[in-house]
N, C-alpha and C positions, 0 to 999 in steps of 0.2 A: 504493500500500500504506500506507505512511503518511497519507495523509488520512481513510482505510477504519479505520486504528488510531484516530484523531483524533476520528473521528467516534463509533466504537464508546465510546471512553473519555468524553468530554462526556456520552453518553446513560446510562453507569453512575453518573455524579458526580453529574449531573438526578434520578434516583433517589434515590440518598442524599441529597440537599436538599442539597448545597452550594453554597455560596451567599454572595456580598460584601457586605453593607451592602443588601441586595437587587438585586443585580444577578446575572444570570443569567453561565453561562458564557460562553467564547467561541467561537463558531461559526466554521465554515470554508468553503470555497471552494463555490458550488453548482455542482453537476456541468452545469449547462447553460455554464459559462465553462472554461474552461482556468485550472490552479491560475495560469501565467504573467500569463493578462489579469486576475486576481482582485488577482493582486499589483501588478500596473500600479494597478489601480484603489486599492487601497488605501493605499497610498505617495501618490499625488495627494491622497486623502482627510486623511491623515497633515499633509501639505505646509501643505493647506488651513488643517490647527487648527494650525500654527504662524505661520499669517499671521493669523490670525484673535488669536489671543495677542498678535502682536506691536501690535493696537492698541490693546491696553491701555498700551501704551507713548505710541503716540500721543496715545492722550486724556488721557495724565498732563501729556505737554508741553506740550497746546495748553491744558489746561486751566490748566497754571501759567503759560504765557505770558499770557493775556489775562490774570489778573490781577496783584494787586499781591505784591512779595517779600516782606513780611511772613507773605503765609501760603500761602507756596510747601511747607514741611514737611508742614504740613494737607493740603494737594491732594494730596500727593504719595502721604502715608500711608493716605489713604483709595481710594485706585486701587491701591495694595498689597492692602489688605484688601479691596476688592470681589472679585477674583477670585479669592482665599480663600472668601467668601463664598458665590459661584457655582457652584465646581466642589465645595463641599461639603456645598450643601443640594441640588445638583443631584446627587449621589448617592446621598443621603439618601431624598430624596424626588422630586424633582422631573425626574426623568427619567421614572418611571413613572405619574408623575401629568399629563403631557404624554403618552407613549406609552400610554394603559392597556389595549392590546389589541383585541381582537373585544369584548367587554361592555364597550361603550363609559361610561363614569364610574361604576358602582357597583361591578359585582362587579369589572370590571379593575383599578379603580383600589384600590379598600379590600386586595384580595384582598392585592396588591404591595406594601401598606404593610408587612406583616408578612414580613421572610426566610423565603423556603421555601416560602412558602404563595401557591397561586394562579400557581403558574408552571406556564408551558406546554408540554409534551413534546416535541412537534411544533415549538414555538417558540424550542428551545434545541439539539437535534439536530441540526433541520433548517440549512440557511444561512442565516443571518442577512437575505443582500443578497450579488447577485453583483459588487456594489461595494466592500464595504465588513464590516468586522469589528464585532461587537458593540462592543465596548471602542473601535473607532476613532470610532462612532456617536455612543457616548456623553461621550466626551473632544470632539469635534466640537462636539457641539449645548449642552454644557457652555459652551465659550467665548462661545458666543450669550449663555444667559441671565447671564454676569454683566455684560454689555452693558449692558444695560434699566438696573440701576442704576450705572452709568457714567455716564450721559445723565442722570439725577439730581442728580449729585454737582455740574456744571459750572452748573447754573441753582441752585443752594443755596449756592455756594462762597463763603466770606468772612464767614459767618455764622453759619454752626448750628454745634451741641453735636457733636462728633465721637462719640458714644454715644451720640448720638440716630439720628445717620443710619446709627449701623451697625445698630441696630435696625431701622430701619424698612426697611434694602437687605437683613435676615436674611427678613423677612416677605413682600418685593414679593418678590423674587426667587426666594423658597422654594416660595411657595404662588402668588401672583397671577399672577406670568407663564408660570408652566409649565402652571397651571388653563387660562388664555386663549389657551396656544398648542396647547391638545388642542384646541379648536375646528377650526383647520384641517388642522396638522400630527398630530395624535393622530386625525383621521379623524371629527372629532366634527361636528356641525349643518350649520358654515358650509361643511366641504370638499363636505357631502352636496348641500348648494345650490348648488356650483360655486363660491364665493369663491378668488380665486387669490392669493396672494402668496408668491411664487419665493426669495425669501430674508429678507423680515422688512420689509419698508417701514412692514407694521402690526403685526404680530407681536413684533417685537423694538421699532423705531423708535418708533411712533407708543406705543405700551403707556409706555416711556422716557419718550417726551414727554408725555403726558397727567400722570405720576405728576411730573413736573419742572413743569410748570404750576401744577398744584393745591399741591405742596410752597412754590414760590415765594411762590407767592399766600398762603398762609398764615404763611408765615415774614417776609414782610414787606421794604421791600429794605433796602439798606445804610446805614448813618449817612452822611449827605451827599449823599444819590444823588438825593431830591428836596425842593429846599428852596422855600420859597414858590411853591408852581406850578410852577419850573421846574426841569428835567433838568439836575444837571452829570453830564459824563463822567469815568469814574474809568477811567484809560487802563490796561492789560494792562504789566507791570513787563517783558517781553523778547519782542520780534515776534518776532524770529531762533527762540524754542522754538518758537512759536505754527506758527509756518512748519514746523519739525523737525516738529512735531505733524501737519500735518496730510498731510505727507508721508506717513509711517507709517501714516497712518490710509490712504489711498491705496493703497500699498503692501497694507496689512493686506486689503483690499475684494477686491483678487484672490482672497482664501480665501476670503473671506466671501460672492461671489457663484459665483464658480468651483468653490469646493467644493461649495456646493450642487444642481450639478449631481448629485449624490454618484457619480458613478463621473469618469474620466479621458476619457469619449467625446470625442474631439477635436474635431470637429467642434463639439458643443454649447459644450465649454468657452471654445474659442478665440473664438465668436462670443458668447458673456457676456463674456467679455474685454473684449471689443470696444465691445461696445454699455455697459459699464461704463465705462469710460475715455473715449470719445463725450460720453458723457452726463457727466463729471465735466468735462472742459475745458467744453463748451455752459453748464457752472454757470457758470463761471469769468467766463467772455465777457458773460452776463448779469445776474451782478453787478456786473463793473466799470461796461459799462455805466449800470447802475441806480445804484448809487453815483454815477456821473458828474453823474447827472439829478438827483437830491434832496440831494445833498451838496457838490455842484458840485468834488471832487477826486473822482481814483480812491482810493478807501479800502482797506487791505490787508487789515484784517482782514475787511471786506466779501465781497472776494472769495476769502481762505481758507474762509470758510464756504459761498462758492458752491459750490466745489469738492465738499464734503461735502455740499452740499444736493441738486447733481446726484448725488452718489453714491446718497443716500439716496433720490433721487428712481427713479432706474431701478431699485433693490432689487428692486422688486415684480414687474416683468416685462422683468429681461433678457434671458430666454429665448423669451421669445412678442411681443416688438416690432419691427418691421423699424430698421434703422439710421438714416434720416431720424426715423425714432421718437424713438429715442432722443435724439439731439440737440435735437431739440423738446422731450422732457420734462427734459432737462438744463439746457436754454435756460431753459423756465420756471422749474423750481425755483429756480436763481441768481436770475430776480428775484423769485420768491416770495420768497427769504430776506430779502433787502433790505430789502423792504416790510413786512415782516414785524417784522424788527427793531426797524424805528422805530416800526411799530404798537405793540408791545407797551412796549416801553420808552417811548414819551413819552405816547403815548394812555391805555392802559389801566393804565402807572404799575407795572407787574411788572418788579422787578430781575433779569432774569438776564445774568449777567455773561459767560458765555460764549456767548449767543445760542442755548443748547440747546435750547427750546423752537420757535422759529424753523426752526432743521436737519431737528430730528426727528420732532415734530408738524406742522408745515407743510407740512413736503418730503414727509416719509412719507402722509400723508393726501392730497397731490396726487401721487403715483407710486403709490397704491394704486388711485386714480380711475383715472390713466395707462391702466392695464390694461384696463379698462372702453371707454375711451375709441379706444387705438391697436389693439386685439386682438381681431380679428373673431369669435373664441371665448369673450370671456368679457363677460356682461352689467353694463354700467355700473352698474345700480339694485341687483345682488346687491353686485357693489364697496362702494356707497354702504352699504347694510345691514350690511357688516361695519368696514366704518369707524365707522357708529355705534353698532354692537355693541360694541366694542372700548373705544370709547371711554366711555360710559356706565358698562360697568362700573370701566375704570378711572379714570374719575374719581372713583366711590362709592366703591371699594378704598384708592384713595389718600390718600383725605380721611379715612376713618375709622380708619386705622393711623394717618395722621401725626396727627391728632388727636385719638387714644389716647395718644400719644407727649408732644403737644405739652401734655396736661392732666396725666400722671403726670412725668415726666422734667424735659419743659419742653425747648425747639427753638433758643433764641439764647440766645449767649453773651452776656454782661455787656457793657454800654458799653466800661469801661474795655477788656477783652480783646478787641474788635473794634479800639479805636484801637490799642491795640498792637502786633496781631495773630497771628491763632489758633496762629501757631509757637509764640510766648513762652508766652502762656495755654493753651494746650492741651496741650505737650509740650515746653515746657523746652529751646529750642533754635532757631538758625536753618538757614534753609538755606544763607544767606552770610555765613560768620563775621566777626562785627564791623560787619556792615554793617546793620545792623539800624535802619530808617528810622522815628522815629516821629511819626504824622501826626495829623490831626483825622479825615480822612476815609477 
């Protein structure tokens, strides 16, 4: 009776255009579930977006551990405001400019921009998802995109204008990634051609990494980082965060692959589990490894990024790899990461100080192949097409916001406020009272 009431009053309120920031009511249970399993299902969904949250914690710590204490405040402040960021232009807009309905980009997506207008009868009545709540959906897929510029923040860090980058994470985040992820999850081109990605290896990761590459690369790396030809190392000011960091981040992955599952089906979820965690220690092992081979010690921060690089690497197909699978793409991506790091940093001369382009680009482009590769269902060559789908555009997205950015505003802080560090210059303060270290480099 109550859900019969529930339902009848959402359908009178849809009439009268009520309506949030444009977001539609909230729907309720479909009659093909039991309201009981609806709720199982959505509590798990619930669960999900609090692990998913809590790795905004994580990439605050790894990210202030790998660098140096001077501009631990900076780091800190700006993983504050990304998820400000995310969950408010992802209300804004970027929920329905990802989802834009049956009239796939024009009339769905324009109609939605305006409250009231363009919403669907049928699609606000009716159940939402017999997993899952409107509002839980959208709180969910929210934590996603403020991700993307997460993974920006840690290859720029130590450098840029704090009002540059929050610009430029209002634009990626608003428009660019919620545009590129109607492609597969909004039902747009690439889902129509089969491209698969289960939780974001290209979607969230690789989009992140592409826009951290081209940012890097523009912004130039750090005072000291390369002097006559050669690479000095500018060492992360406390492992022990970096470590906390990447825990969390671990931690966090169970929402992040598990939810996606988006109902509580046991069976599905316990075996993304599985094949997540798999594939996250296979990083680990392959990094050290690899470390062992090029670096002749085992390196810690090597192999914390393994860990995340198998994570990121099984993203794409936890759900459709057998378990040898996974450990193989876990396996490679730790020494993808590796290889990768040194490439970028001594060959190609790109400062990222958190190795984020490494994790996320690298890892996600080879676990989006994965799929292609170990998954008897889905074609390598369509994989390949939206790897380079993705990335093209977000390399021209990126480059032309931060270089909108970097020609009005301007992208590096002053000499003097890099040696100081962006605490002092930026915000009047450390994060260790009194201890406040001041260097050349």
């Amino acid at each position: 009776m109550l859900n019969k009431f529930m339902k009848k009053f959402t359908k009178i309120a849809a009439f009268t255009g009520i309506v949030l920031c444009g977001l539609s009511l909230p729907a309720f249970a479909d009659d093909t579930v039991s309201i009981e399993m609806f709720t199982v299902n959505n509590v798990w969904m619930m669960v999900s977006t609090f692990l998913v949250f809590i790795m905004h914690l994580g990439f605050a710590t790894l990210e202030s551990g790998l660098t140096r204490s001077k501009n631990t405040v900076n780091i800190l402040f700006k993983n504050v405001m990304i998820i400000a960021i995310g969950l408010l232009t992802y209300a804004l807009i970027g929920f329905n400019l990802m989802y834009p309905g049956d009239n796939w980009i024009i009339g769905g997506v324009l109609g939605k921009f305006i409250p009231g207008i363009g919403t669907d009868e049928a699609g606000i009545t009716s159940a939402y998802s017999a997993g899952y709540t409107y509002w839980t959906d959208f709180l969910f897929q929210g934590m996603f995109a403020a991700t993307a510029a997460t993974i920006v923040s840690g290859a720029v860090a130590e450098r840029i204008k704090l009002h540059s980058f929050l610009v430029f994470s209002v634009i990626y985040v608003g428009l660019v990634y919620p545009f590129l992820g109607s492609w597969k999850w909004g039902g747009g081109w690439l889902d129509a051609k089969g491209f698969y990605d289960f939780a974001g290896s290209t979607l969230v990761h690789s989009v992140g990494g592409w826009a951290a590459l081209v940012c890097a690369l523009m912004l130039g790396p750090r005072i000291g980082k390369y002097v006559k030809g050669t690479v000095k190392a500018i060492p992360g000011h406390s492992m022990p965060l970096a470590t906390i960091g990447v825990f969390l981040l671990w931690l966090g992955w169970f929402g992040f692959n598990g939810g996606s599952v988006l109902s509580a089906d046991p069976g599905l979820v316990s075996y993304v589990l599985v094949t997540t965690c798999l594939a996250a220690a296979a990083g680990i092992v392959g990094a050290m490894l690899t470390s062992e081979l090029f670096l002749k010690k085992p390196d810690l921060s090597m192999v914390l990024n393994g860990s995340l690089a198998g994570l990121v690497g099984i993203t794409a197909g936890a759900d459709v790899v057998g378990i040898l699978d996974s450990i193989i793409i876990g396996l490679v991506a730790g020494v993808l990461v590796v290889v990768a790091v040194i490439f970028v940093d001594s060959k190609l001369k790109i400062d990222d100080p958190v190795g984020a382009v490494s994790v996320h680009l690298v890892c996600g482009i080879w676990g989006t192949l994965a799929v292609g590769i170990f998954s008897p269902d889905h074609s390598f060559f369509v994989q390949l097409l939206g790897v380079v789908s993705y990335g093209v555009v977000s390399v021209i997205a990126a480059a032309v916001i931060f270089g909108i950015i970097k020609a009005t505003m301007g992208v590096r802080v002053s000499e003097k406020e890099e040696h100081q560090g962006l605490d002092i210059g930026e915000h009047a303060m450390e994060a260790y009272d009194g201890f406040q270290i001041f260097t050349t480099v």
